[in-house]
TIGU-668448 format. One record per residue: residue number from 1; x, z, y of N, C-alpha, C in turn. Coordinates in nm, 2 decimals. Atoms other than C-alpha are relative to their C-alpha. Example, Ala and Ser with C-alpha at 12.3 -4.5 7.8 and 13.67 -1.06 7.14 Angstrom:
! residues 2
1, 0.09, 0.00, -0.12, 1.23, 0.78, -0.45, 0.09, 0.00, 0.12
2, -0.09, 0.00, -0.11, 1.37, 0.71, -0.11, -0.08, 0.08, 0.11
! end
This chain:
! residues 219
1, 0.14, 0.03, -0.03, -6.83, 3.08, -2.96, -0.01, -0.04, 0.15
2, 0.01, 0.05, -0.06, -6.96, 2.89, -2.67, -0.12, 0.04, 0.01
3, 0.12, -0.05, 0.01, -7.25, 2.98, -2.47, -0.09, -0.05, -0.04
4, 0.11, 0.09, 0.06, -7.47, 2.76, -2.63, -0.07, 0.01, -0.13
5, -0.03, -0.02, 0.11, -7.37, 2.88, -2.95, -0.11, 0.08, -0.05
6, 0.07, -0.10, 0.04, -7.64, 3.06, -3.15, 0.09, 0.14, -0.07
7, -0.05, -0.13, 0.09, -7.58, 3.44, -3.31, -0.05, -0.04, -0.10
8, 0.06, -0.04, 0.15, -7.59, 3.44, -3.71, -0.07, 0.13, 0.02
9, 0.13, -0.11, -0.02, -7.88, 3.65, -3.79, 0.10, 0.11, -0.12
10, -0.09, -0.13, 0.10, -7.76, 3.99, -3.96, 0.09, 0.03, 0.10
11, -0.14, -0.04, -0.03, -7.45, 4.00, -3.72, -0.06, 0.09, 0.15
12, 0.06, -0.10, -0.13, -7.47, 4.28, -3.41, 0.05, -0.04, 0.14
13, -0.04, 0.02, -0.15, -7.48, 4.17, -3.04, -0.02, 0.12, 0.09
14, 0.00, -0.12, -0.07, -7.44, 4.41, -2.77, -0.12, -0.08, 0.16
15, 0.07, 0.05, -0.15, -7.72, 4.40, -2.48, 0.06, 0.08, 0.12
16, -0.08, -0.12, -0.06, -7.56, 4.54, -2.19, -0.13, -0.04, 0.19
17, 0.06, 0.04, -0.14, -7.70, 4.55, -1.79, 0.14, 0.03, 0.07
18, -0.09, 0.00, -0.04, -7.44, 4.46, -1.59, -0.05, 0.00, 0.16
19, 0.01, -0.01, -0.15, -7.44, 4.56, -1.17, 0.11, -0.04, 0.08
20, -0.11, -0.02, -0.06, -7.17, 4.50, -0.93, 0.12, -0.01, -0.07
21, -0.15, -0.06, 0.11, -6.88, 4.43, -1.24, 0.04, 0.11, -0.03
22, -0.03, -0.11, 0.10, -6.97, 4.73, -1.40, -0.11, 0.01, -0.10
23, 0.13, -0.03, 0.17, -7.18, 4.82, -1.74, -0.06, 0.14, 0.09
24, 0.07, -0.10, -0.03, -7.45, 5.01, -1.66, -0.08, 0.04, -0.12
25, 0.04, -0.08, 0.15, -7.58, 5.05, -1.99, 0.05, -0.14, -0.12
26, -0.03, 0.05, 0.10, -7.50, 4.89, -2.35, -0.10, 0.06, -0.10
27, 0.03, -0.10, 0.13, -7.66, 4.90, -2.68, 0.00, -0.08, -0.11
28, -0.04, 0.11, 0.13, -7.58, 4.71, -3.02, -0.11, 0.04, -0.04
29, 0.10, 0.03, 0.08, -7.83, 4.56, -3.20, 0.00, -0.11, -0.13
30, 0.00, 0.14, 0.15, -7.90, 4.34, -3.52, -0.05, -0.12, 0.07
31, 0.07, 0.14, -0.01, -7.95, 3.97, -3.50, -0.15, 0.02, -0.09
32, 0.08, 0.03, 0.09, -8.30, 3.91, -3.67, -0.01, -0.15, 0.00
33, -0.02, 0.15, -0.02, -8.31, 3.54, -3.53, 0.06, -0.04, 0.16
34, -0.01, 0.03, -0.12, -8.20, 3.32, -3.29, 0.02, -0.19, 0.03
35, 0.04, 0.14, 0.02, -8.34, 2.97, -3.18, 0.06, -0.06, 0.15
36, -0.03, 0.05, -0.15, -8.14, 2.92, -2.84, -0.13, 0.04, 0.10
37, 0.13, 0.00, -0.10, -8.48, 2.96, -2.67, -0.03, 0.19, -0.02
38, 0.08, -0.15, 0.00, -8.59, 3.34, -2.82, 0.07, 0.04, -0.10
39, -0.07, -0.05, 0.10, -8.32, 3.55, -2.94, -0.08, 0.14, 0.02
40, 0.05, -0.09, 0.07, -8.47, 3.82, -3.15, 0.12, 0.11, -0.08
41, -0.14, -0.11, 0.05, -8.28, 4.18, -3.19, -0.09, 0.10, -0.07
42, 0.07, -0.07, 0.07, -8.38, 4.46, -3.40, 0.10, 0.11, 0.03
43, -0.10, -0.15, -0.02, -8.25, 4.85, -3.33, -0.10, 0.12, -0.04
44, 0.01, -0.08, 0.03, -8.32, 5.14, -3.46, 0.05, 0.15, 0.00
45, -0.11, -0.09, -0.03, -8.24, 5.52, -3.49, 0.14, 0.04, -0.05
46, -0.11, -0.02, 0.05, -7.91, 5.66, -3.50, 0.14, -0.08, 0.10
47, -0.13, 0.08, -0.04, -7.75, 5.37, -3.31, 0.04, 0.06, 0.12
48, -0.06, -0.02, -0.04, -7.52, 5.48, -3.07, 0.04, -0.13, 0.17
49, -0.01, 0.11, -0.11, -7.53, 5.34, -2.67, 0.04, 0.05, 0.09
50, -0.09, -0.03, -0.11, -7.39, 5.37, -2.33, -0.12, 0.00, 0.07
51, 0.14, -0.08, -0.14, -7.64, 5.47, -2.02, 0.03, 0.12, 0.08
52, -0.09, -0.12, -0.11, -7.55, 5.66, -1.71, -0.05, 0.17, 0.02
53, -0.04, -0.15, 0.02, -7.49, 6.06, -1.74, -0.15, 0.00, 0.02
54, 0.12, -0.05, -0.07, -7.80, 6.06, -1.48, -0.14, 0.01, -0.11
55, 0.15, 0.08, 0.12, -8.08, 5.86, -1.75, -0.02, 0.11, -0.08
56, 0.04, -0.09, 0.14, -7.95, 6.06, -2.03, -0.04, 0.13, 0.03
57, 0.05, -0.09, -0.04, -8.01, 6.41, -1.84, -0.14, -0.02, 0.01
58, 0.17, 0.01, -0.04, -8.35, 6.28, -1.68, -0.07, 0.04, -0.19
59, 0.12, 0.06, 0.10, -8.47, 6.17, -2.08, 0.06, 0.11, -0.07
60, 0.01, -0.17, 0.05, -8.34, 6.54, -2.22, -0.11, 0.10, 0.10
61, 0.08, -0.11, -0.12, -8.50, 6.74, -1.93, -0.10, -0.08, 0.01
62, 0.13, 0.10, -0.03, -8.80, 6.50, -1.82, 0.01, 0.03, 0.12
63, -0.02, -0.04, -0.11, -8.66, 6.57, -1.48, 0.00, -0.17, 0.09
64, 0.03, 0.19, -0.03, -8.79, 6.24, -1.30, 0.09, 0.01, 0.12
65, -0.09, 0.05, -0.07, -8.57, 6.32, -0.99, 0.15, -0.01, -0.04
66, -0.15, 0.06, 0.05, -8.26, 6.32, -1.16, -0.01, -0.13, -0.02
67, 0.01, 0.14, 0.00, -8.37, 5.99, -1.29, -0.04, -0.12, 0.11
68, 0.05, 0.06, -0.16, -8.47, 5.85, -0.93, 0.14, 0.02, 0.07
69, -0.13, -0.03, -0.04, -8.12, 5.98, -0.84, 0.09, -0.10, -0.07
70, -0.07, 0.16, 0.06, -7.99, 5.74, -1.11, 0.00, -0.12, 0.05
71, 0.04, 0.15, -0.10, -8.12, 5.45, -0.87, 0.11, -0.01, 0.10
72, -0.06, -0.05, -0.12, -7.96, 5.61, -0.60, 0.21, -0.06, -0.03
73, -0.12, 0.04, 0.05, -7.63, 5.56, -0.77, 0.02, -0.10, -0.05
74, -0.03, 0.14, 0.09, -7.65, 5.24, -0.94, 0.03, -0.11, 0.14
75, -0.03, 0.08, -0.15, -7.68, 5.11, -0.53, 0.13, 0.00, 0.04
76, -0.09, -0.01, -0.05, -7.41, 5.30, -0.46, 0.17, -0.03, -0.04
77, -0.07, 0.02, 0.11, -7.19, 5.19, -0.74, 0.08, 0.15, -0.06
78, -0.04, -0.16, 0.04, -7.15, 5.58, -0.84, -0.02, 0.07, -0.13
79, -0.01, -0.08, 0.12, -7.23, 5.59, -1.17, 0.07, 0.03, -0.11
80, -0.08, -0.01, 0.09, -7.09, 5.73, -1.45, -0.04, -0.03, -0.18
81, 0.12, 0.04, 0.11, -7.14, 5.61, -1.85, 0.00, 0.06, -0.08
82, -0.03, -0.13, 0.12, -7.21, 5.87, -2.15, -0.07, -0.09, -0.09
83, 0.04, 0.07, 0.16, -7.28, 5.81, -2.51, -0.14, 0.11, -0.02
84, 0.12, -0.10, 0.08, -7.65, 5.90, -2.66, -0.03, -0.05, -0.12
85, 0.08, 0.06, 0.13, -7.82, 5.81, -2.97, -0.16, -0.03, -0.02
86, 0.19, 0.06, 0.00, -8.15, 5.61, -3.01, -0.06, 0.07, -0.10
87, 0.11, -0.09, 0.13, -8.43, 5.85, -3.20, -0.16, -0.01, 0.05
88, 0.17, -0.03, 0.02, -8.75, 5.84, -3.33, -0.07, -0.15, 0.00
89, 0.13, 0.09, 0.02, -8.91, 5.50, -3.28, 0.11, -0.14, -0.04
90, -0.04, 0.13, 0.04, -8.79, 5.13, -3.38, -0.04, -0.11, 0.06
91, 0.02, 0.09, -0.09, -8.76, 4.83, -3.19, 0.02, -0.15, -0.05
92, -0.05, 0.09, 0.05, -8.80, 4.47, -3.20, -0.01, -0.09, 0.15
93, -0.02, 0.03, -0.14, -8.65, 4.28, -2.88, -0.04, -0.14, -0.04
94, -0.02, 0.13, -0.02, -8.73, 3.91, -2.81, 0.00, -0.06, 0.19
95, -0.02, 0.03, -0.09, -8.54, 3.78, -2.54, -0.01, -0.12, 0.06
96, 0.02, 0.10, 0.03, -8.63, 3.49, -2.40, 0.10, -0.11, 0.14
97, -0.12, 0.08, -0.07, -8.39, 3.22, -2.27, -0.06, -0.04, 0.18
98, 0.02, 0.09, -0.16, -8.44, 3.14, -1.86, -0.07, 0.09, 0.06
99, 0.08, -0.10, -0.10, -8.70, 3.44, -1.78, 0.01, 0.12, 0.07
100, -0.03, -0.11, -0.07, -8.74, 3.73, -1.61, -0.06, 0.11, -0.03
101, 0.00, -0.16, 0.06, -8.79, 3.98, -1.85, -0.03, 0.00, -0.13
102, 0.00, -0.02, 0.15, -8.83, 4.05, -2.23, -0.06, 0.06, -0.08
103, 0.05, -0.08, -0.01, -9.03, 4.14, -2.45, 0.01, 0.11, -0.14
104, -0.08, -0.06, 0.12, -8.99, 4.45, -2.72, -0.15, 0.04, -0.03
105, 0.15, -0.05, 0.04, -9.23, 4.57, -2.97, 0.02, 0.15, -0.06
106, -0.03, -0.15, -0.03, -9.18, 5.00, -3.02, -0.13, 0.04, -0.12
107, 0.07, -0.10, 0.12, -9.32, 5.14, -3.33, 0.07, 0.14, -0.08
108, -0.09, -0.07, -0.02, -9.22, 5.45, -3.47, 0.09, -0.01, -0.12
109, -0.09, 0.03, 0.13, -8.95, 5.46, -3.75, -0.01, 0.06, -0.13
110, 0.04, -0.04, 0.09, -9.10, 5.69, -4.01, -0.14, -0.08, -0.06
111, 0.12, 0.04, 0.08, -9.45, 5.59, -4.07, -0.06, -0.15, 0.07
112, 0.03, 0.12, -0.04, -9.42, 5.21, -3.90, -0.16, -0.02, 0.08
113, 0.11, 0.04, -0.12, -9.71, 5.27, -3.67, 0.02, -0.09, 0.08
114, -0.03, 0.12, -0.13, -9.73, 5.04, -3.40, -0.02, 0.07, 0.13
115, 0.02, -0.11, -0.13, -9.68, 5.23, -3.07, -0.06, -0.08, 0.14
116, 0.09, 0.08, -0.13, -9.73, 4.95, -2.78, 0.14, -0.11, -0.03
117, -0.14, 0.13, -0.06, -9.48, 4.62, -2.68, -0.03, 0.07, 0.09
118, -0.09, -0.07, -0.16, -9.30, 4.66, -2.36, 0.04, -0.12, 0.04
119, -0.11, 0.16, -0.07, -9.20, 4.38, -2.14, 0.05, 0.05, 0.14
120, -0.11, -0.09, -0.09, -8.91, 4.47, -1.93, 0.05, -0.11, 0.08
121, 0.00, 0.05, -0.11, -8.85, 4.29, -1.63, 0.16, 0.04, 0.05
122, -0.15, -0.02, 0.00, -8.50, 4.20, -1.60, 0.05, -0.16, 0.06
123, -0.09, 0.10, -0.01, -8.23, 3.92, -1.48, -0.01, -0.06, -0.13
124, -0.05, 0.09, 0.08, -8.22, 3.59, -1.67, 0.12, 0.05, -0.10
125, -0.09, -0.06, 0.04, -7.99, 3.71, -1.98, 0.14, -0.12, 0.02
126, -0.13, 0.08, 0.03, -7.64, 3.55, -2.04, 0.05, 0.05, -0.08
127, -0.12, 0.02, 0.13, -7.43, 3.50, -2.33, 0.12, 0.08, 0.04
128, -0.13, -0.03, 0.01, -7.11, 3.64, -2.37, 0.00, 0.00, -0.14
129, -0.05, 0.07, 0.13, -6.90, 3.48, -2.61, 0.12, 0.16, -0.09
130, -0.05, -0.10, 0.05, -6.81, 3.71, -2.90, -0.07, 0.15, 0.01
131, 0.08, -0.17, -0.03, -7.04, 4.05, -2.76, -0.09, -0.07, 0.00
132, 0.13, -0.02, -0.03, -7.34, 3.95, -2.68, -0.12, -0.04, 0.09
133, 0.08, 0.06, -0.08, -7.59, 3.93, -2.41, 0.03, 0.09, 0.11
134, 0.01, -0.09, -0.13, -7.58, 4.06, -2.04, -0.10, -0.03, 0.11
135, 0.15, 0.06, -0.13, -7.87, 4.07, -1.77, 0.01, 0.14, 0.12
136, -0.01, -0.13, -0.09, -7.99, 4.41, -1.52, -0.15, 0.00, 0.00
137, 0.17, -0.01, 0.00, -8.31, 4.56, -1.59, 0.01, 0.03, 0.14
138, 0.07, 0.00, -0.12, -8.54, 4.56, -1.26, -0.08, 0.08, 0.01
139, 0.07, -0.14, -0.04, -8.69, 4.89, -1.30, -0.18, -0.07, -0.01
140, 0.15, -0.01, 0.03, -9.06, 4.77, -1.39, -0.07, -0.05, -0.10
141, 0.05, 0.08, 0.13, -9.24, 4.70, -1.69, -0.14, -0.01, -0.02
142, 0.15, 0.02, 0.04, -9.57, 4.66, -1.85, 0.03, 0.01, -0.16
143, -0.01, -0.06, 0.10, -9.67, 4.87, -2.15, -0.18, -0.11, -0.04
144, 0.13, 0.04, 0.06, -9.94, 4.71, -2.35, -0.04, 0.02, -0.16
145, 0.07, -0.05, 0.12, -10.15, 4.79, -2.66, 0.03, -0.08, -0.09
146, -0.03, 0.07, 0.17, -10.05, 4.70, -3.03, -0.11, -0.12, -0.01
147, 0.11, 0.14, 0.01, -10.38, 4.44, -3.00, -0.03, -0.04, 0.09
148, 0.01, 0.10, -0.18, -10.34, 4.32, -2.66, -0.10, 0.04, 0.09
149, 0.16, 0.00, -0.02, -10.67, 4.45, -2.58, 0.03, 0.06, 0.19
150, -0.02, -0.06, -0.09, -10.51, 4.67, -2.27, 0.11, 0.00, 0.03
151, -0.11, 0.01, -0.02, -10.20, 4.68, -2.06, -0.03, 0.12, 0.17
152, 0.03, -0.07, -0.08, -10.10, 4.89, -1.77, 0.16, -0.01, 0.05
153, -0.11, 0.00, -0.06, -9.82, 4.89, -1.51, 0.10, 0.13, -0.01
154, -0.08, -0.09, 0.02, -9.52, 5.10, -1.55, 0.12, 0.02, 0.10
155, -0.14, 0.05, -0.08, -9.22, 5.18, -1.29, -0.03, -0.03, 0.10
156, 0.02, 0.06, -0.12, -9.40, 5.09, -1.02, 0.09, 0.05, 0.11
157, -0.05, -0.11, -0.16, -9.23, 5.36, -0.75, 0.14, -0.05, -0.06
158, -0.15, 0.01, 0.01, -8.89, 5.30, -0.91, 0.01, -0.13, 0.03
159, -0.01, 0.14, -0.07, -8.93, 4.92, -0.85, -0.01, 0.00, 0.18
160, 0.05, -0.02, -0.15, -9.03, 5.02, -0.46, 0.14, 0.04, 0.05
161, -0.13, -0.04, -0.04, -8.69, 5.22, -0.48, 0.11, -0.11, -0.01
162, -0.08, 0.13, 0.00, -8.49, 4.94, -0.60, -0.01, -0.12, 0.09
163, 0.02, 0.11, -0.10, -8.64, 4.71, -0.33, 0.04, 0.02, 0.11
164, -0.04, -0.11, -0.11, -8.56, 4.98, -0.05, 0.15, 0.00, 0.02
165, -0.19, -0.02, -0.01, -8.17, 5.01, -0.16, 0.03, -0.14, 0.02
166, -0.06, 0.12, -0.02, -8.15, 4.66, -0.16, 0.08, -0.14, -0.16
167, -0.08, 0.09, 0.15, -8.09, 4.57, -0.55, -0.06, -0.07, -0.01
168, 0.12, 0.12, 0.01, -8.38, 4.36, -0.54, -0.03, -0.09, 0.14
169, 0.04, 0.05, -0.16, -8.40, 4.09, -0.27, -0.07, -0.09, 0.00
170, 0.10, 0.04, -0.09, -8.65, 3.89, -0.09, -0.02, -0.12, -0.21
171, 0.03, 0.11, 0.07, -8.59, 3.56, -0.35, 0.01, 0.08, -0.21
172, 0.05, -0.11, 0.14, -8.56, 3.85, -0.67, -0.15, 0.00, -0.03
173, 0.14, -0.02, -0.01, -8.85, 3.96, -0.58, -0.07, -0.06, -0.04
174, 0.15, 0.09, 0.00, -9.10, 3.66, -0.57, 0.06, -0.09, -0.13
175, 0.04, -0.03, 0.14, -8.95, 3.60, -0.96, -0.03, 0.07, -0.05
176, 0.06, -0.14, 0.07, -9.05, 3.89, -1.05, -0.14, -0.03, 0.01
177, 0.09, 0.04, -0.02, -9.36, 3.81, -0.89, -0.08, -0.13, -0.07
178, 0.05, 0.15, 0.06, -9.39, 3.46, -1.08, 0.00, 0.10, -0.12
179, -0.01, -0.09, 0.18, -9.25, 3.67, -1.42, -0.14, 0.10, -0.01
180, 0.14, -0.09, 0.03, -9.55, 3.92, -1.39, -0.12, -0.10, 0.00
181, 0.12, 0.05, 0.06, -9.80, 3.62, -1.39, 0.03, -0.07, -0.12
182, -0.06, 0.07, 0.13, -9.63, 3.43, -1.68, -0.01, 0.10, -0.13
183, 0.01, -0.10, 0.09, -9.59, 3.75, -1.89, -0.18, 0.06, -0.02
184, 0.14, -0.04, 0.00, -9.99, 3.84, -1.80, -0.07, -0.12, -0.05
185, 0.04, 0.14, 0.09, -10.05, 3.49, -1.94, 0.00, -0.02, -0.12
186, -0.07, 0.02, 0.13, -9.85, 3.50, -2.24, -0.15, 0.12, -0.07
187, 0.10, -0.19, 0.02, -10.09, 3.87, -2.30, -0.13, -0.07, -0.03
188, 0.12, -0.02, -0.01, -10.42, 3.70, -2.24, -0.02, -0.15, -0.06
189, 0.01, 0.11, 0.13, -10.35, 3.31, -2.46, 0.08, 0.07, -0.10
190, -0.04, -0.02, 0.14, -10.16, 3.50, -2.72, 0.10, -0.09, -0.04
191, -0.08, 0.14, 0.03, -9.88, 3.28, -2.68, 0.16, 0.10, 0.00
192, -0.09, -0.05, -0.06, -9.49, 3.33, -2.66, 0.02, 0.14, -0.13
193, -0.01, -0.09, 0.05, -9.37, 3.67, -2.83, -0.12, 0.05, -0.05
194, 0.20, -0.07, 0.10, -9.80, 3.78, -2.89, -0.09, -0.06, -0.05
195, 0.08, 0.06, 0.08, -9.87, 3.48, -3.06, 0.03, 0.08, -0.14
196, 0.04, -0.09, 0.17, -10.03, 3.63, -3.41, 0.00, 0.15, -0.01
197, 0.04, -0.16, 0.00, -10.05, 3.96, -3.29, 0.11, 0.07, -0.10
198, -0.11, -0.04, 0.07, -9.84, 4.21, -3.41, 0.00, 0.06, -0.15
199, -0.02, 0.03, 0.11, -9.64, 4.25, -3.72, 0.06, 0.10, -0.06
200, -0.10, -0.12, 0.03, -9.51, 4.58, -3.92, 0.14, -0.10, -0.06
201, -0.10, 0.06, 0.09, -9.18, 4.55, -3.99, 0.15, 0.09, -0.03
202, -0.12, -0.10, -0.04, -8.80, 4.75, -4.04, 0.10, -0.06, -0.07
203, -0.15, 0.05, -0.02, -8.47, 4.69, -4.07, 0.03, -0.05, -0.12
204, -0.12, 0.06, 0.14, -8.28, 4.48, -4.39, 0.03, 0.16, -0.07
205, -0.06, -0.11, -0.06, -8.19, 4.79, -4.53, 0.17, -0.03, -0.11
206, -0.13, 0.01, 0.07, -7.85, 4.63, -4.65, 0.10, -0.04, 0.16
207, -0.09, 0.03, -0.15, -7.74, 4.60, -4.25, 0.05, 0.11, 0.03
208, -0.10, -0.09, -0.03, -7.51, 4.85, -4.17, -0.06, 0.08, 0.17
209, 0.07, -0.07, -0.12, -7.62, 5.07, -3.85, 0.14, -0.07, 0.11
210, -0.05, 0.03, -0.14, -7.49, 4.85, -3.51, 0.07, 0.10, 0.06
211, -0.12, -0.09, -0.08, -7.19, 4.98, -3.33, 0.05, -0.05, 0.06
212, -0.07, 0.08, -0.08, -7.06, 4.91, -3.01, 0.17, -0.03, -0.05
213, -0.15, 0.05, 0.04, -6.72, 4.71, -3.04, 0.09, 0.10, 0.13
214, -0.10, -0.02, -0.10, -6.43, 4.80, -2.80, -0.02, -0.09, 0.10
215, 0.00, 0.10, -0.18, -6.43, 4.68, -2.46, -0.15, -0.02, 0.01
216, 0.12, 0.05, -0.05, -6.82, 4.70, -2.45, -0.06, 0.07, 0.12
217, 0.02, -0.10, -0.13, -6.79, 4.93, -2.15, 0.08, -0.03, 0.10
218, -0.07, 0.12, -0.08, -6.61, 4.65, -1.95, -0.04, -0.14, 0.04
219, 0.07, 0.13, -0.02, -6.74, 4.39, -1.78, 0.08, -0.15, 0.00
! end
């Protein structure tokens, strides 16, 4: 495969964030499509991912400075990476080729409610031939309502921290700053990932539960 190359839909790519030539998190997902412009992933529970010791403590305990300490380390290149398992809600990613951030739609996995999209504010992704995709979330998102009607800033202080350590710099920044009016655009024509408003939906259920490959905890 060549980066150019689309994923067959069905087959499992790994999203990973990659810092400093190290994985800072991984997570296999299903292809649902992929048009070179907006590759579309689908995950669910059970699957099995990589995320640093700190995260997974913070999102057991709801201990926000442990998770603020996770920053702290991802600067210092000090982290370390544990295995958790994704529960309770169902995801549908669309990543979109050249931008600066992505967007998912988070409903829960039993009774297909619609919980909110999420647009996650991240590095332009990249291909990797044979695994998957690799980028580095940016610590800030925007949670918005199943009918667009409302949205609301998320992350803010941990974005402030990541500006502070230095992971985020001056010419970062003012994409991020272009990406948040582009994404508040897409929100308010209905275009992009929220054209048609959203859509129930769940997994094939003849696709096998995504599993990271070997070497997906290597950059």
């Amino acid at each position: 495969m060549t980066d150019t190359e689309l994923f067959p839909a069905g087959t499992t790519v790994v999203r990973r964030d990659i810092h400093a030539g190290r994985v800072w998190t991984a997570m296999p997902q299903r292809v649902v499509a992929d048009t070179g412009t907006v590759l579309t992933l689908a995950g669910w529970p059970g699957i099995e991912n990589l995320a640093p010791t700190s995260w997974i403590t913070s999102t057991r305990t709801g201990d926000d400075a442990t998770r603020k300490s996770g920053l702290d380390e991802l600067a210092a290149g000090t982290w370390t990476l544990g295995r958790y398992r994704w529960e309770r809600t169902a995801l549908r990613s669309h990543c979109l080729t050249g931008e600066w951030f992505s967007v998912h739609c988070f409903q829960d996995a039993v009774t297909k409610e619609p919980l909110h999209w999420y647009v996650n504010f991240e590095k332009p992704y990249r291909r990797r031939p044979g695994l998957g995709i690799d980028t580095l979330d940016l610590c800030l998102d925007l949670v918005v309502a199943p009918d667009l009607s409302a949205h609301r800033w998320k992350d803010e202080d941990e974005y402030v921290q990541v500006r502070r350590l230095g992971l985020v710099d001056d010419p970062t920044h003012r994409e991020v700053e272009r990406g948040r009016e582009r994404a508040t655009a897409m929100i308010a024509e209905r275009t992009g990932p929220f054209a048609g408003g959203w859509s129930r939906w769940e997994p094939d259920p003849h696709w096998p539960l995504p599993t990271l490959p070997a070497g997906a905890d290597r950059a």
